[in-house]
N, C-alpha and C positions, 0 to 999 in steps of 0.2 A: 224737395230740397236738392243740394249739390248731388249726392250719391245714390237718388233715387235717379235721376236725370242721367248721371252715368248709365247707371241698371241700362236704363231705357237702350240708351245708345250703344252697350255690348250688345243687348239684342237684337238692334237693327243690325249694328256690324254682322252678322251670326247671319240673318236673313238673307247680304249682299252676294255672297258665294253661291247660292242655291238661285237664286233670281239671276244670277249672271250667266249662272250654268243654263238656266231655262233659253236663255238669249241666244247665247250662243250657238244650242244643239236648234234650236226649231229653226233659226238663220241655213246653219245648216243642210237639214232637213228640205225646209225650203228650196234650195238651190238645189239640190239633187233631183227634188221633183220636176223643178224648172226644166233641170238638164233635161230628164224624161219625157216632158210634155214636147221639148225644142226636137226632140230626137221621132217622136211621134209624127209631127207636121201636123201640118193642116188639115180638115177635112176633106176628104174628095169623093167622087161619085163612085158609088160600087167598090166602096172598102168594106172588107170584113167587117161582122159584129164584134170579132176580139177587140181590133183594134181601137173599133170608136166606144166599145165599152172602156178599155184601158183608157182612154186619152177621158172619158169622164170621173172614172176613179182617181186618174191623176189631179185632176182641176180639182176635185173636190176635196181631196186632200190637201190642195194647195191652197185652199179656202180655210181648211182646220188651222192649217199651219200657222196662217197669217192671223187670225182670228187668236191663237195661243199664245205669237209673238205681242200682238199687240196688249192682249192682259201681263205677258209678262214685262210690257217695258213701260206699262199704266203707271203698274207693281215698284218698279225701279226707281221710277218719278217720283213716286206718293214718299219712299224709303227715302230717298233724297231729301222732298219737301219735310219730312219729320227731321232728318239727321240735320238739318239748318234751324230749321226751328228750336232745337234743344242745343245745340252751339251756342245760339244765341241766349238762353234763357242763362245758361252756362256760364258764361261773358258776363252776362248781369251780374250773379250772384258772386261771382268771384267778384268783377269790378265793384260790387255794394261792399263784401267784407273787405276789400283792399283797403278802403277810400272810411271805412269805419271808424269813427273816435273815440278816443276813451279821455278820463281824465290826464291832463298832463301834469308834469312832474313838478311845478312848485303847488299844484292842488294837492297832490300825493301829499307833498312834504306837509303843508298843512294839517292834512290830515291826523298824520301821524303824530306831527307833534301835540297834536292836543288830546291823543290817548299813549301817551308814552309807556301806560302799564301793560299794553296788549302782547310785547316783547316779551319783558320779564314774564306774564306768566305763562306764553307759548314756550320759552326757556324751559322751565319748570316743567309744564305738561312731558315737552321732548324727553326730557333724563329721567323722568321717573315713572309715567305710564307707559312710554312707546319706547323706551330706549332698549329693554329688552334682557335686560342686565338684571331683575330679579327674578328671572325663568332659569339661571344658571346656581348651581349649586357649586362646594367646594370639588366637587368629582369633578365638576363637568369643568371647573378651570385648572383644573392639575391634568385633568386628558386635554387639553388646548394647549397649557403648555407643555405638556411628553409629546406630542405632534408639532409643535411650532421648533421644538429641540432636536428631533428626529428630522424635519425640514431642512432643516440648517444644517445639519450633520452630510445629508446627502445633495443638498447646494453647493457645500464645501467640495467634495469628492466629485459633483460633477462639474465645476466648476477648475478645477486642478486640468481635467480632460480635455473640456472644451479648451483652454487655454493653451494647452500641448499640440492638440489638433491644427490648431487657428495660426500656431505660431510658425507651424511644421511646414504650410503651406506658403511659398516662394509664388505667387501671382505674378505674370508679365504685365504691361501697362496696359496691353490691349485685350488680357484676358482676364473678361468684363464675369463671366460665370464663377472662376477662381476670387477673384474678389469679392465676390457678392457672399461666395461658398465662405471663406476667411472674415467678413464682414460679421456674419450670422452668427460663428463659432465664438468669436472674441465677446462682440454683443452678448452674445444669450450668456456667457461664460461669467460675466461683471453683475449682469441682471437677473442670473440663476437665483443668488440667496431672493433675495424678496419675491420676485415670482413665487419658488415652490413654497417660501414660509407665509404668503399672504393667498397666494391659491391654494393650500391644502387649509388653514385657516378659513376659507370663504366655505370650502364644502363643506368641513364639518360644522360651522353655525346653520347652513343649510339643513344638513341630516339631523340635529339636534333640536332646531326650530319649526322643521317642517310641519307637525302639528297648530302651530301658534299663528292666527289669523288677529289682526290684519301684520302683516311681518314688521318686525320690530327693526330698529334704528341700526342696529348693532350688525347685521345680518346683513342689511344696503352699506352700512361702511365697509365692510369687510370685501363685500363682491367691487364696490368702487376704487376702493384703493386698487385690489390685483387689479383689473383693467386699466388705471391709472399707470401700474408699472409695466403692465403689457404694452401699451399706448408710446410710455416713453421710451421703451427699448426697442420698437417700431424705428421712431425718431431719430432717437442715435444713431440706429444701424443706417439711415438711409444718411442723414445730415453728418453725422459728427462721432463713425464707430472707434473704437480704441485701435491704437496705433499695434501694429504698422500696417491695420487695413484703413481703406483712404474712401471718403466720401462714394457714394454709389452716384451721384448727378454730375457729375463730371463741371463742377464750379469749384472758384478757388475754395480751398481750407478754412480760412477765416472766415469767409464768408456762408458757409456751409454750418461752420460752427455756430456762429451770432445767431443762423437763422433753426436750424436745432434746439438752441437756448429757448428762445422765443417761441418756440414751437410748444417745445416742453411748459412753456406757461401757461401757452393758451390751453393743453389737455388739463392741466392743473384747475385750471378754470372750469374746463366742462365737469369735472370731476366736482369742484364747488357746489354748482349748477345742480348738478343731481344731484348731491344732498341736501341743497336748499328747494330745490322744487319736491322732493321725499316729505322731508320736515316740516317745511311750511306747511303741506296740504294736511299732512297727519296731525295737526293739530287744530287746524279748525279757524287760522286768522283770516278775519276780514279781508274784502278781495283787493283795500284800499294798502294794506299791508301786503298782501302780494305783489303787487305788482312798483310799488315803490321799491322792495328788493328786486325784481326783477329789473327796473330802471340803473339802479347801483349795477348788477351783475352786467349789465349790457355795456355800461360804459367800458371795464375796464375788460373786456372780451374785445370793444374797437380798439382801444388803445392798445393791446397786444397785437390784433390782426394788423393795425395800419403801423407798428414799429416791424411786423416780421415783412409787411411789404415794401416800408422804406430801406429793408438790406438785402433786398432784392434789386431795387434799384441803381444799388452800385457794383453789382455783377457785371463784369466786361459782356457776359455772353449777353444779357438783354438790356444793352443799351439800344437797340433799334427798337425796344419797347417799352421806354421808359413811359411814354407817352399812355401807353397801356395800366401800368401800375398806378401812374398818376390818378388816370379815372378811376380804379377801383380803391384807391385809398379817398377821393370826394365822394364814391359812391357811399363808402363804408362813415365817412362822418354826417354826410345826408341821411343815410339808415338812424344813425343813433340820435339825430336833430328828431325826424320822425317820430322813432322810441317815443322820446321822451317832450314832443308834442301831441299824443297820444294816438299816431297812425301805428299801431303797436304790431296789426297784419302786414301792415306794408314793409316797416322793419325788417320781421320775420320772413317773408318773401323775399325780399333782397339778400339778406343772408342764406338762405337756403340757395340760390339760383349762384354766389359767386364763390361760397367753401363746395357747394357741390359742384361746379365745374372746375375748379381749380385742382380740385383733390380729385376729379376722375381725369384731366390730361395730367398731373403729375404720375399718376398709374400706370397713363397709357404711356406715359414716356419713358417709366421705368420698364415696363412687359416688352415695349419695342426696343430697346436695349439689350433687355436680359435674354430673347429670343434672338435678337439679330448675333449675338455673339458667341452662342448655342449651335447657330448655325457656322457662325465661322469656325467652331472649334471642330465643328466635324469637317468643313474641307480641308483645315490646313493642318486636322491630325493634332490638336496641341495637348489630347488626353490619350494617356496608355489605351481606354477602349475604344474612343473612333479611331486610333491606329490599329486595332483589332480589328474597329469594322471596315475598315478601308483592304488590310490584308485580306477579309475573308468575302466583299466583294471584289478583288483580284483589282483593284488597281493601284496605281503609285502613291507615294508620298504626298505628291505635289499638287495629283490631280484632285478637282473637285467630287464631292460624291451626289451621283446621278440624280436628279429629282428634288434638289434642295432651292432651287430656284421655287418651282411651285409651292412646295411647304413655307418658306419664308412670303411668297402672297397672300395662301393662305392665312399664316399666321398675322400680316397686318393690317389683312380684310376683317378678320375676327376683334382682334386687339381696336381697331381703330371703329367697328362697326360698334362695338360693344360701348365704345367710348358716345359715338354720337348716342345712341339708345337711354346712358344715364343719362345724358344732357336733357334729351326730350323729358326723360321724368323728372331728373333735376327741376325743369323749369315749369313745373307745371302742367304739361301737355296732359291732356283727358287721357282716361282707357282707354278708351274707344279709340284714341286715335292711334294707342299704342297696337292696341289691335289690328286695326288694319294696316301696319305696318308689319306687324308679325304673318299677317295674312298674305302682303305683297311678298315676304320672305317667303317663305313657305310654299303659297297655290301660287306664287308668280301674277304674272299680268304680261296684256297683251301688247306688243310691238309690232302693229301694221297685222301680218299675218304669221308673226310670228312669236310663242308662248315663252317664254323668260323665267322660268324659278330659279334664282339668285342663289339658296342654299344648295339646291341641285347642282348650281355650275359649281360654288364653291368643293363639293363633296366629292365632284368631278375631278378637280384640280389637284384633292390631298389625294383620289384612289388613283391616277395616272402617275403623279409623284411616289406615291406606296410600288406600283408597278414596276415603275422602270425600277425603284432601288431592289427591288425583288425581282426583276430579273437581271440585274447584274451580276446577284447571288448564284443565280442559278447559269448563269454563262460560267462563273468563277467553277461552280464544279463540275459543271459537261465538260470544261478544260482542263481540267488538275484532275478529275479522279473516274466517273463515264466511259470519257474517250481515251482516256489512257491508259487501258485496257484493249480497247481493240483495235483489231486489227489493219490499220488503215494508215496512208502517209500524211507526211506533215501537210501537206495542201489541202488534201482532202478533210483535214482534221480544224485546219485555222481555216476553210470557208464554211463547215458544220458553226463554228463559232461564232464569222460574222454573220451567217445568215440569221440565224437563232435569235443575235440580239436585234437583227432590222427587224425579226417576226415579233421579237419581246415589246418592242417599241410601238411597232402597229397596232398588234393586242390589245395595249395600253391606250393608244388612241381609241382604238373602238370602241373598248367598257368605258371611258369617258366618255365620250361622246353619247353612247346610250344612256348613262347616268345621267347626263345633262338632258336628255330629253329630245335631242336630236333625232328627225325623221328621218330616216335612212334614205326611204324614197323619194324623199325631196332632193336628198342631198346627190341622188343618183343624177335624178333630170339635172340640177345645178351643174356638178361633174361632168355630164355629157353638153351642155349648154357650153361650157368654157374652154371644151376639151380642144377646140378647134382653134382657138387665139391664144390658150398654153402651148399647142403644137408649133405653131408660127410664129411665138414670141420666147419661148423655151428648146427653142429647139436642141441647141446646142447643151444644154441641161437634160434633155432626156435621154440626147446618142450618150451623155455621158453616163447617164442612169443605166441606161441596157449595155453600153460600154462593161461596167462595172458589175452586172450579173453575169455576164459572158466569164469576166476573168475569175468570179468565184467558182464557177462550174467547169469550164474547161480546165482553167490554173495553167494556165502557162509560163505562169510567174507565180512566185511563193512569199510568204514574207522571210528574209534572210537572202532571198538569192542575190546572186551577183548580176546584174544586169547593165546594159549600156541602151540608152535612147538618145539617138541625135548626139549632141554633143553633152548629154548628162550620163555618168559610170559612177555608181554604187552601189551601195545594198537595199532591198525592199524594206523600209521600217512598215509600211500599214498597207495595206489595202481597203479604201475605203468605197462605196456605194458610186461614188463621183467623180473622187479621183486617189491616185496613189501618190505614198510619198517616200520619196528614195534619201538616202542616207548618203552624199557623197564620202570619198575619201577624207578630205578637208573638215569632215561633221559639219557639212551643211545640207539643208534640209530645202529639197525640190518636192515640188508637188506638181507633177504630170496630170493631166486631163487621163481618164481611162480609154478616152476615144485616138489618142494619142496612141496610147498601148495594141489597140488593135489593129487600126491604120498604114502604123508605122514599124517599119524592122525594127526588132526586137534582138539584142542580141544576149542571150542567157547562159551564164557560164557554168548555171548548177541545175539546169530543165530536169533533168531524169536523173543524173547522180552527182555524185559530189569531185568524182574523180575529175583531173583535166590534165592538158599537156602543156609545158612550159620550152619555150623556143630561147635558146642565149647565143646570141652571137658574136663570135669571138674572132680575132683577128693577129694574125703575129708576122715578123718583119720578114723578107723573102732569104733566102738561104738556112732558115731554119729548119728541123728536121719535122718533118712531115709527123711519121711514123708514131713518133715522141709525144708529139703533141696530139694524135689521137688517143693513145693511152692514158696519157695524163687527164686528159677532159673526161675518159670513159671512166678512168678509177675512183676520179673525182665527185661526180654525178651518182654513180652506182655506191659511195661511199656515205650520200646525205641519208640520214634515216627518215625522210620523207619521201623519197622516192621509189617512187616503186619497183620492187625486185623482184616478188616473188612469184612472178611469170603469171598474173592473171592480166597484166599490160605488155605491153613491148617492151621490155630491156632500152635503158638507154643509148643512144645513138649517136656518133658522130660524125658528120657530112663534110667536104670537101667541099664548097660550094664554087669559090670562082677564084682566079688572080685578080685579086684590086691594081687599081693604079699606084697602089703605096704599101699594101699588107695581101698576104694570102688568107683568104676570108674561108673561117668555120662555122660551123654552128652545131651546139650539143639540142639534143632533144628530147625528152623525158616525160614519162608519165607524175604525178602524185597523187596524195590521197583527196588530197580537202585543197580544191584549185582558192579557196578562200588563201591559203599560206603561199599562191604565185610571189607574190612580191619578197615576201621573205627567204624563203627558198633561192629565188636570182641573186637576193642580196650575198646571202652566205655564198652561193657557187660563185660569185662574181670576187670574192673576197679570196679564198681559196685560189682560184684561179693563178689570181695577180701574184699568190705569195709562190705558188707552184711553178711560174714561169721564172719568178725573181730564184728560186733555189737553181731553176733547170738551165737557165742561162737564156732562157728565151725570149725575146725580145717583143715587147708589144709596141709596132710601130704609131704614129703620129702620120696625117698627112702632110704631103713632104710638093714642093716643085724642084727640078733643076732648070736654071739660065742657061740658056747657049746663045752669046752676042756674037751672031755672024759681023756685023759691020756695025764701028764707032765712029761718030761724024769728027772730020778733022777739025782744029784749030781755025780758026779766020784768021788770026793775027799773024800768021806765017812759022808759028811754030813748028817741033818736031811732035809732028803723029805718034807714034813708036813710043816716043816719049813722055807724053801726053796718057798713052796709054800703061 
């Protein structure tokens, strides 16, 4: 039959791994000896015994080899020719039961009506032999109801909770987790009483009944309802939760509601369902009576599924697949023609293939959601703990956290893999084939010459993603607690930092990479193969590579210094592997090449210390007193308390420098502490100055020309010259 024919085909599947591995190693094998025998030559006259004995052991080995390859790929064939022959046998039996008839539904109705008593006394039989209701004594329904009143009591109280909790929580539009979180609390919080008074109700018919074979009526109602209210409160929270949490599918309101509603009917249904396939079986009616209530159940299960699919239809978001739903609403009235023509398997195959893909990409859509939004809330920080964990791997508010790109693949490689896999079973697909599926996941398979396990890469992708977030951790505290301790400068201390993290990073590459399965030694000859047109196509990308190790080891620039390149002057924000990037005055952000930095003068205001000199020059009108105006600039300068006085610099100075053509030219010249405060420091002395001159009387000239008109051209008209002038 069907499930001996599987048997079969797990064991062949089971067989393919071990026959493949045969193939492979003797191919192998093979080829080594080749190499040996090619490496050996020819026969020639007056060779050693080693050698022409070697070069027979080889042959003949290579005799075995081919001789083992060929039973194992006999082997492979024969597994093959079985594994089609039971596909096919497969195909049959399924296409027989598909295509099978039973009576259709105006023979049912015939049927029935011409024993209309068989009703009435399966009625009968249900309530009073199997209903289960005289295995209960007065004890045992005064302890159901002290447990259905004690339910309620603490439904109440935790229903008050959830409701405080749910209300407490302020969700933004796009934080999809906060919503879901608020959705849950409010939900469960409406649907508390009945859950815990119909679930603590189901166990104890359970514990009370468990003795009593075959289980009584009372015992399946009890377990059916809770799951009926677990079922609906699923529902709500996804379609239609209590206000002010808002639909989790991201469709309008109304529409979300209508189809919640309708939702809720059809679990009402299933619930039906199982008590009527319970009841009917335990009592023993004719199979002509089964399945004419099974015709009834079927009808009004389409009519709920094809009205929850016509208010899908009016969804703005799948109007590009109206066209979609249309088919499955004629597939779903074609099933129920079927039904109740008596292709009763085919029915049931249809429905199984369209609620089970439908309800596993509604899943998949909800997991990719509620993941994708998991992950935004840890880049952009929107919970008290990923702002924790953003502080304690040391980076900003703003910035994303390390590795969340791979985890988010991860995540919809799994979510989206897991969806295709129910579909396969959804629809039928043998074991067997689900097996060698599980098998291509797992052992991999071959590409040309090279070996692919898909779980391996994936397991790759979440430990490199785990890595680098682990060591961003571990950068944050070589920098904040390690290194801050000893004894070393800031350059030395921020290139320990970035080197760590190029090394965390590499690391991370590596163990990925070996987890994936990657041949090192292949990857070497590749590496050296390419090395020579990454040279000559990368070039300028590598001088900046070594560019960029130079500047972390020597440090001739720091992050924070004051530097000038070319025509760009500001502060070092980063130093990066490639290139740096400086901080103009302006808070504009230049990114220099590092090859640049080495190339090019460099002028650094803060190399070895912090101290520097500050030049101002100053100028005042001629006949002003000299003497006056050195004292004042010296008092002046020597008077900023950023200047330096305390004799480990040269005391401030003031020079005499030249006579201008309009002003007698000075200039003060001074040390400070932090050349970062130059500009400030000019501002205040320049300020000072001005007011210092204005009390002294001294004059700060402007430049100035005087005219001297040797000769004014006369008059033509005969006028007076003199006059004129």
């Amino acid at each position: 039959d069907h499930d001996q024919l599987g048997t079969w085909k797990k064991k062949l599947a089971g067989f393919n791994a071990p026959v493949n591995a045969c193939i492979l190693e003797t191919e192998k094998r093979k080829k080594e000896l080749e190499a040996q025998l090619a490496t050996l030559g020819e026969p020639v006259p007056g060779e050693s015994a080693d050698v022409r004995r070697k070069r027979e052991q080889t042959r003949a080995e290579i005799n075995r080899a081919e001789k083992r390859l060929g039973e194992c790929r006999l082997l492979a064939l024969r597994i093959q020719e079985l594994d089609t022959l039971i596909d096919e046998r497969i195909q049959a039996i399924v296409t027989r039961r598909l295509l099978s008839r039973g009576p259709h539904l105006f023979t049912l109705l015939q049927q029935n009506l011409g024993e209309p008593g068989i009703w009435v006394k399966a009625t009968h039989d249900l309530l009073t032999a199997r209903s289960g209701l005289r295995a209960f004594g007065h004890a045992q329904w005064i302890a159901l109801l002290l447990l259905a009143a004690l339910a309620l009591g603490l439904s109440r109280l935790l229903r008050r909770y959830l409701e405080r909790r749910g209300r407490g929580l302020k969700p933004e539009p796009t934080d999809f987790p906060a919503q879901f979180l608020q959705g849950v609390l409010l939900t469960f919080a409406v649907a508390a009483p009945r859950l815990l008074v119909m679930g603590s109700i189901a166990v104890a018919l359970r514990l009370m009944l468990m003795g009593v074979s075959p289980r009584p009526f009372v015992s399946i109602l009890a377990d059916g309802l809770a799951g009926y209210f677990l079922a609906a409160a699923i529902l709500r929270l996804i379609f239609d939760p209590p206000g002010p949490a808002r639909p989790l599918l991201g469709m309008r309101e109304a529409i979300c509601r209508a189809l919640g509603r309708r939702l809720r009917v059809v679990a009402l249904l299933v619930l039906i369902g199982y008590l009527l396939w319970f009841a009917l079986h335990s009592v023993s009616l004719p199979a002509h009576a089964l399945l004419l209530a099974q015709d009834i159940f079927v009808f009004f299960w389409v009519v709920n599924l094809v009205w929850a699919a016509s208010v899908l239809i009016r969804a703005p978001r799948f109007k590009d697949f109206r066209w979609l739903f249309f088919l499955v609403i004629l597939t779903l009235v074609v099933s129920l023609g079927a039904e109740w023509l008596g292709f009763r398997n085919l029915a049931l195959a249809t429905w199984r293939v369209l609620l089970g893909t439908v309800t596993a990409y509604w899943l998949a859509i909800l997991l990719s959601r509620l993941s994708g939004s998991i992950f935004d809330s840890l880049d952009r920080g929107h919970y008290r703990w990923s702002r924790r964990l953003k502080a304690t791997l040391g980076l900003e508010p703003e910035q994303g956290l390390p590795g969340t790109v791979w985890l988010r693949l991860a995540a919809i490689v799994l979510i989206w893999g897991g969806f295709l896999l129910s579909v396969l079973h959804v629809w039928g697909v043998s074991d067997a084939v689900i097996t060698d599926i599980w098998s291509y996941l797992f052992q991999g398979f071959d590409l040309g010459t090279l070996h692919i396990v898909p779980v391996q890469l994936l397991w790759a992708v979440v430990v490199v993603a785990v890595l680098i977030t682990v060591g961003g951790w571990l950068r944050t505290q070589l920098d904040r607690h390690w290194l801050s301790h000893a004894r070393i400068d800031r350059g030395a201390h921020e290139a320990l930092i970035t080197i760590s993290g190029y090394l965390i990073t590499i690391i991370a590459v590596l163990v990925g990479l070996s987890i994936a399965g990657v041949d090192f030694g292949n990857l070497a000859i590749i590496a050296g193969a390419l090395s020579v047109g990454i040279g000559f196509g990368l070039q300028n990308v590598v001088n900046n590579f070594v560019s960029g190790l130079i500047l972390l080891f020597e440090r001739p620039i720091k992050t924070g210094d004051w530097i000038v390149v070319g025509d760009s002057e500001g502060y070092v924000k980063q130093i990066r592997i490639r290139s740096t990037q400086i901080q103009t005055f302006d808070n504009a952000d230049v990114i220099i090449p590092n090859s640049d930095l080495i190339s090019s003068p460099v002028t650094n205001w803060m190399l070895r210390e912090l101290r520097g000199r500050v030049k101002i020059p100053v100028t005042v009108a001629y006949g002003s007193d000299t003497a006056q105006v050195k004292e004042i600039l010296e008092r002046l300068a020597t008077g900023h308390p950023k200047v330096i006085t305390d004799g480990s610099s040269p005391p401030p100075k003031v020079l005499f420098l030249a006579f201008g053509d309009s002003a007698l030219e000075f200039e003060i010249r001074f040390y400070i502490y932090n050349i970062d405060d130059r500009l400030s420091v000019t501002s205040d002395l320049n300020f000072a100055i001005d007011q210092a001159f204005r009390e002294a009387g001294i004059e700060i000239p402007f430049p100035q020309r005087d005219l001297h008109i040797r000769d004014w051209p006369r008059d033509d008209g005969g006028g007076d010259g003199d006059a004129a002038t």
